[in-house]
NULUMVO-333801 format. One record per residue (C-alpha): residue number from 0; chain; x, y, z. Coordinates in Angstrom, 2 decimals, m for minus. Each point is the difference from the previous one (the first is absolute). Last residue first. Example, Ala and Ser with C-alpha at 12.3 -4.5 7.8 and 13.67 -1.06 7.14 Angstrom:
BEGIN
<nr=1, kette=A, u=13.67, v=m1.06, w=7.14> .
<nr=0, kette=A, u=m1.37, v=m3.44, w=0.66> .
//
This chain:
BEGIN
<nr=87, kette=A, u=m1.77, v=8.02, w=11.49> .
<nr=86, kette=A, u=m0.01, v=m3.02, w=1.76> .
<nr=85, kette=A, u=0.91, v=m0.80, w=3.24> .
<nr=84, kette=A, u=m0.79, v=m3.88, w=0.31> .
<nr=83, kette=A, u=3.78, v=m0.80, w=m0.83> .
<nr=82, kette=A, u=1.22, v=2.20, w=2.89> .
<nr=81, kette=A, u=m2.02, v=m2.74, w=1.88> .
<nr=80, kette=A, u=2.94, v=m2.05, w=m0.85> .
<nr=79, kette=A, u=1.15, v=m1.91, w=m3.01> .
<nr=78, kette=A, u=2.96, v=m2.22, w=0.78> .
<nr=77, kette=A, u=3.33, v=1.49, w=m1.22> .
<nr=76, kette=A, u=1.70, v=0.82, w=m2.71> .
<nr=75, kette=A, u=3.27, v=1.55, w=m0.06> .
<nr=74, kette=A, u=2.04, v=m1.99, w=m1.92> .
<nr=73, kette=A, u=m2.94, v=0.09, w=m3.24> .
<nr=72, kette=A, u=0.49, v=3.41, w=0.18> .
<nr=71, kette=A, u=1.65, v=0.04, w=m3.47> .
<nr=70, kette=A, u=m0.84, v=m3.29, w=m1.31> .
<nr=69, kette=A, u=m3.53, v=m0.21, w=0.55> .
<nr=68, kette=A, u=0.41, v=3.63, w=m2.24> .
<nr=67, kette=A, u=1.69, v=m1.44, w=m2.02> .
<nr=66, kette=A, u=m2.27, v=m2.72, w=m0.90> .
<nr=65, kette=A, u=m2.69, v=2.33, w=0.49> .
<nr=64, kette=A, u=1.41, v=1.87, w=m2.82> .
<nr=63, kette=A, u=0.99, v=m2.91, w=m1.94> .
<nr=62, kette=A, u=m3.51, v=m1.13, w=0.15> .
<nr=61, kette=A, u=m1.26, v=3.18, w=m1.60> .
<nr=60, kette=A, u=1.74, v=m0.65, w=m2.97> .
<nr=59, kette=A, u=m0.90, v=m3.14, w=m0.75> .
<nr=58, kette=A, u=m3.28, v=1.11, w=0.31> .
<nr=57, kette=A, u=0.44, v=3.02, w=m2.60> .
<nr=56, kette=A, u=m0.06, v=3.22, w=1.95> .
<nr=55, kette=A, u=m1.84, v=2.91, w=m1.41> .
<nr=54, kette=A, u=m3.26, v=0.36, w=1.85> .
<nr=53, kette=A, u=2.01, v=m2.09, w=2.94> .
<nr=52, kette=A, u=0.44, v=2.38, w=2.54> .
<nr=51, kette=A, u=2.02, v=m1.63, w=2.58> .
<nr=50, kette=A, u=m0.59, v=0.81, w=4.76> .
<nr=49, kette=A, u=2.49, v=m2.07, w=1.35> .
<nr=48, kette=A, u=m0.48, v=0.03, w=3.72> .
<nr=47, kette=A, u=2.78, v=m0.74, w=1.77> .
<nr=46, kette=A, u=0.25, v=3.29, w=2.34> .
<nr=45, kette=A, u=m3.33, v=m0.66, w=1.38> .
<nr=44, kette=A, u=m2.87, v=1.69, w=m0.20> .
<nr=43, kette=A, u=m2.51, v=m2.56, w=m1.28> .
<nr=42, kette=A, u=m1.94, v=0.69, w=m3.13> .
<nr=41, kette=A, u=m3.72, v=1.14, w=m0.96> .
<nr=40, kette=A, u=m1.16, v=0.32, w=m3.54> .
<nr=39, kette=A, u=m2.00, v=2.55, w=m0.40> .
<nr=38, kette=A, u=m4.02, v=m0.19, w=m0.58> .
<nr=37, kette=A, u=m2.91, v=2.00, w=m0.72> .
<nr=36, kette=A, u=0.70, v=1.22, w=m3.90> .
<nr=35, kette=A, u=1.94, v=m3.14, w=m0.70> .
<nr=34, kette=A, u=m2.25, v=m2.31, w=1.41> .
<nr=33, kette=A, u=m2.37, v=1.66, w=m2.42> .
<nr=32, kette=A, u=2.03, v=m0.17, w=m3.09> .
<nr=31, kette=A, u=0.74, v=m3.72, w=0.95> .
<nr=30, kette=A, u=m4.15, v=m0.65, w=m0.14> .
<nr=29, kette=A, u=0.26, v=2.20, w=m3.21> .
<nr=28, kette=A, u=3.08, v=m2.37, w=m1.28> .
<nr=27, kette=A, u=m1.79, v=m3.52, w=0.44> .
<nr=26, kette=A, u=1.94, v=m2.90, w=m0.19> .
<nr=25, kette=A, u=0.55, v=m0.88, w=3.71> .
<nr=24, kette=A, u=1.96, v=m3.13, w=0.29> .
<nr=23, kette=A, u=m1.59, v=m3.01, w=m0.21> .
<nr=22, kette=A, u=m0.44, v=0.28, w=m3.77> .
<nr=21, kette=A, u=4.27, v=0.05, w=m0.52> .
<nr=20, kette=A, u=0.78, v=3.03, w=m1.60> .
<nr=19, kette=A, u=0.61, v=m1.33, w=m4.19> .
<nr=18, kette=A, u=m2.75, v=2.10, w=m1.15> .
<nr=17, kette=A, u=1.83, v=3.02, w=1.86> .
<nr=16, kette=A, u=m3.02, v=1.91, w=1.68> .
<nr=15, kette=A, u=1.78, v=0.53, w=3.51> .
<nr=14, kette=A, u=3.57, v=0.78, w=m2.32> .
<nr=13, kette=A, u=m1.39, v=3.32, w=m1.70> .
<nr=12, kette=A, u=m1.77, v=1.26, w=3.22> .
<nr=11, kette=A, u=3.46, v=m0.69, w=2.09> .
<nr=10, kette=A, u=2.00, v=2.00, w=m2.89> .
<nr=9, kette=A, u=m2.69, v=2.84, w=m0.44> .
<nr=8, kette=A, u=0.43, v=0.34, w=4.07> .
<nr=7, kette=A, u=4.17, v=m0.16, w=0.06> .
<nr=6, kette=A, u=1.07, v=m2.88, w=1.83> .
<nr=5, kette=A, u=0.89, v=m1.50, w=3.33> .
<nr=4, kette=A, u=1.76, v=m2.88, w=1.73> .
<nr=3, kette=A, u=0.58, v=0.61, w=3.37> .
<nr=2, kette=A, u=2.47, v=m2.77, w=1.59> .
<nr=1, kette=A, u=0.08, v=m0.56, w=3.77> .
<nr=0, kette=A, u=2.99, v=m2.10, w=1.13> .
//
């Protein structure tokens, strides 16, 4: 099941240069600014996709979504297909 996390842009920036991000992770916010300007996140088109904005969404939080989410269609799941590779 495809799950989207996003955020707001000031929210992503203020997280990438947490001091407690881990170092292997990208730390820089004006290389994230960048992607930001050029890139979109891309996502399958399929009815299961969870797409969650997290700028406000503690982590506990945001696992009971997807929790319920799983939940919710988890019945009608089925193996990914090339439907899968059509993103949007």
């Amino acid at each position: 099941m495809p799950v989207i996390l996003t955020a707001e842009r000031d929210e992503l920036l203020r997280r990438v240069a947490s001091p407690d991000r881990n170092p292997r992770k990208l730390t820089d916010p004006a290389t994230l600014s960048g992607y930001l300007e050029k890139l979109h996140i891309q996502h399958p088109l399929v009815p299961e996709t969870l797409v969650l904005d997290v700028t406000d969404l503690e982590p506990q939080r945001a696992t009971t979504v997807i929790q319920t989410h799983l939940s919710d269609v988890g019945a009608s799941l089925r193996p990914a297909t090339v439907a899968h590779l059509t993103l949007q």
